[in-house]
Backbone as a printed PyTorch tensor [residue, N CA C, xyz], in Angstrom:
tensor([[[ 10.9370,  12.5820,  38.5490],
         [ 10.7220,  13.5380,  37.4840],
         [  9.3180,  13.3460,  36.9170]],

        [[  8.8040,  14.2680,  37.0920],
         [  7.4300,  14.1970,  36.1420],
         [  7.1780,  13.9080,  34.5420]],

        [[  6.2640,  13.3220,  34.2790],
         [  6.3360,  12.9970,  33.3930],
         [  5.0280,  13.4330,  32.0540]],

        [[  5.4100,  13.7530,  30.8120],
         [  3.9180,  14.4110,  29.9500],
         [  4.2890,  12.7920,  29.2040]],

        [[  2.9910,  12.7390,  28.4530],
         [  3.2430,  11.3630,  27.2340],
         [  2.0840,  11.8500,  26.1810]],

        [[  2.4910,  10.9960,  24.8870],
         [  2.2210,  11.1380,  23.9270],
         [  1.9050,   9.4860,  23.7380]],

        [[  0.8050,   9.0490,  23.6920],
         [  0.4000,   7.4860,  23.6110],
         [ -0.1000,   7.0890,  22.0740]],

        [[  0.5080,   6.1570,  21.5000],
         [  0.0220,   5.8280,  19.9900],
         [  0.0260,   6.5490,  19.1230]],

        [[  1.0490,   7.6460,  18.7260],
         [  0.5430,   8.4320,  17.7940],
         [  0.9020,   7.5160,  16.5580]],

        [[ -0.2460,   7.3250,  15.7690],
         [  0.2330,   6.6210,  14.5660],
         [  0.4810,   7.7470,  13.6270]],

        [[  1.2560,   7.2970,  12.3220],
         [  1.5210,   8.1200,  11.2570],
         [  1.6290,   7.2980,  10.2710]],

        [[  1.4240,   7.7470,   9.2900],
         [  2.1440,   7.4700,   7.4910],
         [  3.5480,   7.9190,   7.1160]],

        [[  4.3550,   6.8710,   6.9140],
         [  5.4530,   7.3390,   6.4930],
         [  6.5210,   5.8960,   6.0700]],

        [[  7.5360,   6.7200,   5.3450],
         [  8.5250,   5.8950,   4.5820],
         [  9.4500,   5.5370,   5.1400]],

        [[  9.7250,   3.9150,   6.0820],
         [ 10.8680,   3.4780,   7.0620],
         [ 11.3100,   2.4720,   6.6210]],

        [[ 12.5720,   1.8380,   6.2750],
         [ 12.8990,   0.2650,   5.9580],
         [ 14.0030,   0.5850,   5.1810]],

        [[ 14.6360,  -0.9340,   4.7280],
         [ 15.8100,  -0.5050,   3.7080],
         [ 15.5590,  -1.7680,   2.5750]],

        [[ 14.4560,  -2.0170,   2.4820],
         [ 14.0100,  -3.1150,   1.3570],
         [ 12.9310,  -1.7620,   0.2500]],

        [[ 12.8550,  -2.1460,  -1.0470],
         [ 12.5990,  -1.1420,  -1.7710],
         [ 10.6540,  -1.3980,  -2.0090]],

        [[ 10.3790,  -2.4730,  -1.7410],
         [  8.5860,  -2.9190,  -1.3150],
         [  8.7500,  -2.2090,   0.2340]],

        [[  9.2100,  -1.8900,   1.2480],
         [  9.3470,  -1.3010,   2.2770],
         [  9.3740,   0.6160,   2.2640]],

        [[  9.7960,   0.6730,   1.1990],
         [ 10.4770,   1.8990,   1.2460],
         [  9.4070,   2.6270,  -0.4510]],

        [[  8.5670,   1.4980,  -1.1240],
         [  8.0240,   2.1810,  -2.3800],
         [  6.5860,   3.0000,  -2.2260]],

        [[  6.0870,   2.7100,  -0.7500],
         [  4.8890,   3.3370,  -0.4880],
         [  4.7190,   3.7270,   1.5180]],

        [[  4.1210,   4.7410,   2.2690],
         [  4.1820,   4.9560,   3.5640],
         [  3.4990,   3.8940,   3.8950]],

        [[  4.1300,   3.7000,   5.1440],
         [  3.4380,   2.3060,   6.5340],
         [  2.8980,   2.6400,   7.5840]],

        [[  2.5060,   2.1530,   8.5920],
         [  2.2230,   2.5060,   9.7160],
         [  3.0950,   2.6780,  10.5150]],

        [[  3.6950,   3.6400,  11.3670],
         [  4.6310,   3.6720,  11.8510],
         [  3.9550,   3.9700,  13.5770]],

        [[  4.0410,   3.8290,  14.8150],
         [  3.9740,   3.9840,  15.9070],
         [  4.5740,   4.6790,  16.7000]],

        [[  4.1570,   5.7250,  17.2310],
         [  5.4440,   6.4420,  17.9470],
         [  4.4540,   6.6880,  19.6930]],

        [[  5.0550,   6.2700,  20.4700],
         [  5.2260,   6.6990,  22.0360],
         [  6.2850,   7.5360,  22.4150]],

        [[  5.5810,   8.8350,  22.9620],
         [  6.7160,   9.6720,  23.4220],
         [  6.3900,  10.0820,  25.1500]],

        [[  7.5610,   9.6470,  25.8700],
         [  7.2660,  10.6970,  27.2400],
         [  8.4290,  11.5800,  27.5880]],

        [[  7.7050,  12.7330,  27.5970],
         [  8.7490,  14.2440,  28.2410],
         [  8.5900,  14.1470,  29.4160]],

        [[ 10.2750,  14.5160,  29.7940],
         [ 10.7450,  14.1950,  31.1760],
         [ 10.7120,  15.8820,  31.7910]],

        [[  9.6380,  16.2710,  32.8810],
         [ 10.1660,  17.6470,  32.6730],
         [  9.2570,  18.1810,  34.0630]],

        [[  9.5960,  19.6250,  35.1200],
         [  8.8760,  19.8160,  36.2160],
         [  7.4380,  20.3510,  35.6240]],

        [[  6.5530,  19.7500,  36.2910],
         [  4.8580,  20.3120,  35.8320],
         [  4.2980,  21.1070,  37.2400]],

        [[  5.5060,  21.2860,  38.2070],
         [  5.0070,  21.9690,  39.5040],
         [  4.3210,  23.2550,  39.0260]],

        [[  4.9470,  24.4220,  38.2190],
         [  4.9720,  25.5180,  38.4200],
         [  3.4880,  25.5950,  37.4060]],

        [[  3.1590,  24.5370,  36.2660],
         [  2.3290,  24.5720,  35.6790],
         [  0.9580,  24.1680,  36.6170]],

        [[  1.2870,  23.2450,  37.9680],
         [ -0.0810,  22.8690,  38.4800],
         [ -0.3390,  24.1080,  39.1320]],

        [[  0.6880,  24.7800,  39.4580],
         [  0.2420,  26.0580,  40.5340],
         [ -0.3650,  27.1060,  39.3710]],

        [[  0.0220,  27.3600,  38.3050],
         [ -0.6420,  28.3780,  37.4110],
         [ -2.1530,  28.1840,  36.4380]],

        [[ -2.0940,  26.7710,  36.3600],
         [ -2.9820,  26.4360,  35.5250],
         [ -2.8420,  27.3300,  33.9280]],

        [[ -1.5430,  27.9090,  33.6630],
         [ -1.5610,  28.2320,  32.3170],
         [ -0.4330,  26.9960,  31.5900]],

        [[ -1.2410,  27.1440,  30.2210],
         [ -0.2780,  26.7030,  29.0210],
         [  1.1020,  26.7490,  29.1000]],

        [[  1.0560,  28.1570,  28.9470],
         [  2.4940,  28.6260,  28.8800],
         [  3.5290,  28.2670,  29.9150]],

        [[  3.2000,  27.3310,  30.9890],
         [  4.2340,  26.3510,  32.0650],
         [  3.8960,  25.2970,  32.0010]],

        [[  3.4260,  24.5810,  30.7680],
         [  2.9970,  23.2090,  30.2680],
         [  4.4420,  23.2050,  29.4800]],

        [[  4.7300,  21.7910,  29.4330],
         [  4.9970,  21.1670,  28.2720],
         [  4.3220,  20.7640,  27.4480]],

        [[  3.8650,  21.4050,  26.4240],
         [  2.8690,  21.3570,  25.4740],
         [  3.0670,  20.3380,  24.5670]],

        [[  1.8290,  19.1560,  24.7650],
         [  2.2020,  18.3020,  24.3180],
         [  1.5630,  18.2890,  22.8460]],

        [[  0.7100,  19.0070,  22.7950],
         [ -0.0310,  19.2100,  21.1320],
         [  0.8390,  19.6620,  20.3590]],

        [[  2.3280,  20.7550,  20.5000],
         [  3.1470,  21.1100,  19.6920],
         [  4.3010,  20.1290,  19.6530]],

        [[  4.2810,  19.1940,  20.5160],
         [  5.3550,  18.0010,  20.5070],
         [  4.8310,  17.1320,  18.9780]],

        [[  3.3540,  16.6630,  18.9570],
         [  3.0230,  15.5960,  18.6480],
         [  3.0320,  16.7970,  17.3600]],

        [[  2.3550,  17.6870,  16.8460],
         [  2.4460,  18.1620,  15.6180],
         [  3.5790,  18.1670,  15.1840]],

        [[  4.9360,  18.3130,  15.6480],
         [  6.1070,  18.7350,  15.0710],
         [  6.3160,  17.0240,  14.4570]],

        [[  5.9650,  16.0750,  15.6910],
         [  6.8010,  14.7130,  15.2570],
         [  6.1490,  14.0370,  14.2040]],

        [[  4.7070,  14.2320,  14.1740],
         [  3.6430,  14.0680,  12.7750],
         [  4.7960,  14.3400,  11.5370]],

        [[  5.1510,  16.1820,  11.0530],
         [  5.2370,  16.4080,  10.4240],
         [  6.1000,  15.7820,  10.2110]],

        [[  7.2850,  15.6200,  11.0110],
         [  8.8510,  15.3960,  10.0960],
         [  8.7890,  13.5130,   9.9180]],

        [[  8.2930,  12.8350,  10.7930],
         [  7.8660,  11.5870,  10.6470],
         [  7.2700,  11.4170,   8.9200]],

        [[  6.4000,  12.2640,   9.0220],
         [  5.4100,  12.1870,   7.4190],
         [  6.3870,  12.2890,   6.3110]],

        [[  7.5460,  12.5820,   6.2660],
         [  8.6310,  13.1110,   5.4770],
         [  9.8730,  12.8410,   5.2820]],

        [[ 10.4460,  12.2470,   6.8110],
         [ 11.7650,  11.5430,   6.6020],
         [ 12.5790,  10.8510,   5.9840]],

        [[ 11.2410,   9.5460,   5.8460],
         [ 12.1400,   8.3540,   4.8300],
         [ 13.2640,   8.0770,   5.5190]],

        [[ 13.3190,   7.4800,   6.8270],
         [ 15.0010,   7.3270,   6.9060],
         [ 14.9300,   5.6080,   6.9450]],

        [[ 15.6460,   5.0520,   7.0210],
         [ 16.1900,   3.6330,   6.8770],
         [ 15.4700,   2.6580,   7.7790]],

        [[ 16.0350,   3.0880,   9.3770],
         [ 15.8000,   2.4960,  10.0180],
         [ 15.3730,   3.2500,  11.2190]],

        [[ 13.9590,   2.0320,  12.2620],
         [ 13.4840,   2.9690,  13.3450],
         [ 14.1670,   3.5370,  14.7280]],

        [[ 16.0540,   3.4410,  14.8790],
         [ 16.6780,   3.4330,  15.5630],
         [ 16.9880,   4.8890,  15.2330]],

        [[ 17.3320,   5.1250,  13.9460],
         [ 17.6270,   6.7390,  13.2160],
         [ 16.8460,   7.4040,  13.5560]],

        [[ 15.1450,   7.0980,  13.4440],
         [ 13.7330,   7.8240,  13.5460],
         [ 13.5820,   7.9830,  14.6650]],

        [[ 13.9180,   7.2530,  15.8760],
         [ 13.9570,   7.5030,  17.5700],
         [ 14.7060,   8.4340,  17.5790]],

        [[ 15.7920,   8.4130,  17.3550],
         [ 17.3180,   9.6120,  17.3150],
         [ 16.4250,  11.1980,  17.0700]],

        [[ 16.0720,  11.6470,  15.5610],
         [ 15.5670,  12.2500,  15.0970],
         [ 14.4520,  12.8930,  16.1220]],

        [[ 13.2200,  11.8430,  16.7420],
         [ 12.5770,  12.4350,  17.1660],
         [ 12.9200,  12.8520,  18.5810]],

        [[ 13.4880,  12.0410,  19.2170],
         [ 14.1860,  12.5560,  20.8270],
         [ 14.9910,  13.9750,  20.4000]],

        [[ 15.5540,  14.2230,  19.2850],
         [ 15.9060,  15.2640,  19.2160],
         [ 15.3490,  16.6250,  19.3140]],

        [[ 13.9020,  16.4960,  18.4970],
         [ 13.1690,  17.2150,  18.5010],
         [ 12.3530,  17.8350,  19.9460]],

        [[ 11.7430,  16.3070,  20.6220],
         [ 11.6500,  16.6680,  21.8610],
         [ 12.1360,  17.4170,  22.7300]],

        [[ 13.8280,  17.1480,  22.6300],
         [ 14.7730,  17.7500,  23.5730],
         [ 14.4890,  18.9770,  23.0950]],

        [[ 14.3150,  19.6930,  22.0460],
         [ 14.7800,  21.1990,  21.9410],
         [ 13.5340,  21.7260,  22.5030]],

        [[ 12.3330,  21.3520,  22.7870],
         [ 10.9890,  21.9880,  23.5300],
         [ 11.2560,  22.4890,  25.3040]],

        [[ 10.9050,  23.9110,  25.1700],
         [ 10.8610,  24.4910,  26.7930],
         [ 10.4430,  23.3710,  27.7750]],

        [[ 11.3760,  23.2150,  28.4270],
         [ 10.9500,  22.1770,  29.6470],
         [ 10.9580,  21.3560,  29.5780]],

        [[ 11.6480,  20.3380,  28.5400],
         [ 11.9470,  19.3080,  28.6060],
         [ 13.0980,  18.9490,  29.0310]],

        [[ 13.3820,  18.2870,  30.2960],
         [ 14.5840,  17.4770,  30.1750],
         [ 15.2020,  16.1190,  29.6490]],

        [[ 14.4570,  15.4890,  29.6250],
         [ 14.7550,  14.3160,  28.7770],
         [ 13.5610,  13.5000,  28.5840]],

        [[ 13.6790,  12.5570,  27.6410],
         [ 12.5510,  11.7720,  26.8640],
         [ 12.4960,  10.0790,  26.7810]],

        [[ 11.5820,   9.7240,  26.4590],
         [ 11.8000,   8.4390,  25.9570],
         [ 10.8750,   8.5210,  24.4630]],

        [[ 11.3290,   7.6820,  23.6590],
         [ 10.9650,   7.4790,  22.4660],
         [ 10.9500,   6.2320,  22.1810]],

        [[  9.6770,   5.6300,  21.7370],
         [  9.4650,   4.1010,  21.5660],
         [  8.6200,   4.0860,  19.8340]],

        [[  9.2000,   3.7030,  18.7230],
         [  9.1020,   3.9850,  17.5810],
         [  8.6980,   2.0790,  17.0370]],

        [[  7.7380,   2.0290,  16.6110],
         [  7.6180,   0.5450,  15.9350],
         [  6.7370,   0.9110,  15.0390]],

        [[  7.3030,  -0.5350,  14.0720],
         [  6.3560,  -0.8200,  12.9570],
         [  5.6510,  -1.9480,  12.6570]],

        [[  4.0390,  -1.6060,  13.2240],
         [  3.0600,  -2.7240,  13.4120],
         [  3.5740,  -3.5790,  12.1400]],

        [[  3.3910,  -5.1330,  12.6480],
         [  2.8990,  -6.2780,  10.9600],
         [  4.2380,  -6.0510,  10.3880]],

        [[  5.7120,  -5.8050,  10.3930],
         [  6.5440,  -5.5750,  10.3730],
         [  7.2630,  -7.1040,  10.2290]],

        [[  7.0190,  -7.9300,  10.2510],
         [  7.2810,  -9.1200,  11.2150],
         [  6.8490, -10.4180,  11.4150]],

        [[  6.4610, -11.0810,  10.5630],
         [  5.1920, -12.1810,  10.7040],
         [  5.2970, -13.0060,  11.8480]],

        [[  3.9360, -12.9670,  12.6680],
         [  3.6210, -13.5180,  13.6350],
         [  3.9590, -12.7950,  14.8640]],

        [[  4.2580, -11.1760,  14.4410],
         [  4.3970, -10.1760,  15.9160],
         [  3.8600,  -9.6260,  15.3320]],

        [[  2.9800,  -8.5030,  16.2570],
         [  1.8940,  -7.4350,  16.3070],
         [  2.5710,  -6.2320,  16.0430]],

        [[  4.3660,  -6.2680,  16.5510],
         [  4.9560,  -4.9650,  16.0310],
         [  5.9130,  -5.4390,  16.3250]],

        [[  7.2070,  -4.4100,  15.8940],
         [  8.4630,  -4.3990,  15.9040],
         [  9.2030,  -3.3820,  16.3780]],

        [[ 10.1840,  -2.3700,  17.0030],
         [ 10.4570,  -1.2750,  16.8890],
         [ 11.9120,  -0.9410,  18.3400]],

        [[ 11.8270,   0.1970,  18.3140],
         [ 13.0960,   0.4020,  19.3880],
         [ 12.6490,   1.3840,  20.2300]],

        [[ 13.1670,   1.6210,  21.3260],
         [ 12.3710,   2.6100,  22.5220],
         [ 14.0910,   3.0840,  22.9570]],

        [[ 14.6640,   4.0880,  23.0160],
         [ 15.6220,   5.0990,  23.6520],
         [ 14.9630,   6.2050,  24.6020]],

        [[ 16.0950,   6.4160,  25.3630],
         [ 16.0320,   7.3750,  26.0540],
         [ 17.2130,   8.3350,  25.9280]],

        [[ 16.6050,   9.6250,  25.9190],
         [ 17.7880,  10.9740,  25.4020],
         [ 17.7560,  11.6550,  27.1260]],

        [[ 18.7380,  12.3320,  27.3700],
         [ 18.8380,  14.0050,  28.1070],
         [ 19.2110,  14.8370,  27.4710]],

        [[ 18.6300,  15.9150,  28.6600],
         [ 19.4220,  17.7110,  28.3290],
         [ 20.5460,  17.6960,  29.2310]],

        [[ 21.7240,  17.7540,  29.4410],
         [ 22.5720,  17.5530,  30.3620],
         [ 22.9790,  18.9530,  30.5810]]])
């Protein structure tokens, strides 16, 4: 299966369930790859048989910037969801951490994988 990705998108936003965690946005990390055919897009060279990955990463910006949810297992959920509903995607991976999270690790976080069945 071919594959689109979304590498490092960092964001600002509200994740944790401690209230110094949760009283101001963090760095949050998100890796995304869409699982999906790019044949018909190499033969056309248009957009419009892309999996467009600029409207992936804007959508997951926004709702990321806004969520506030607890934990980064919920926020993987959330965003594989989003993924899934984009033309041509069949399934995803989502790898969500929170750098410095952790003393004495560089990050922390959870990586799932969703389908369209």
């Amino acid at each position: 299966m071919d594959q689109t990705f979304i590498k490092d998108l960092l964001i600002r936003g509200v994740i944790g369930i401690s209230d110094a965690e949760r009283a101001q946005p963090q760095d949050i990390l998100v890796n995304i790859i869409l699982f999906g055919d790019t044949s018909k897009a190499a033969v056309s060279d248009s957009i419009d048989d892309c999996i467009n990955y600029r409207t992936v990463a804007k959508k997951v910006y926004a709702f990321v910037e806004q969520a506030k949810r607890y934990t980064v297992e919920a926020l993987a959920g959330d965003i594989a969801k989003i993924c899934l509903a984009e033309p041509g995607v069949s399934g995803t991976r989502v790898r969500v951490e929170k750098p410095g999270a952790v003393r004495f690790s560089r990050s922390v976080g959870v990586e799932i994988e969703r389908f369209n069945f």
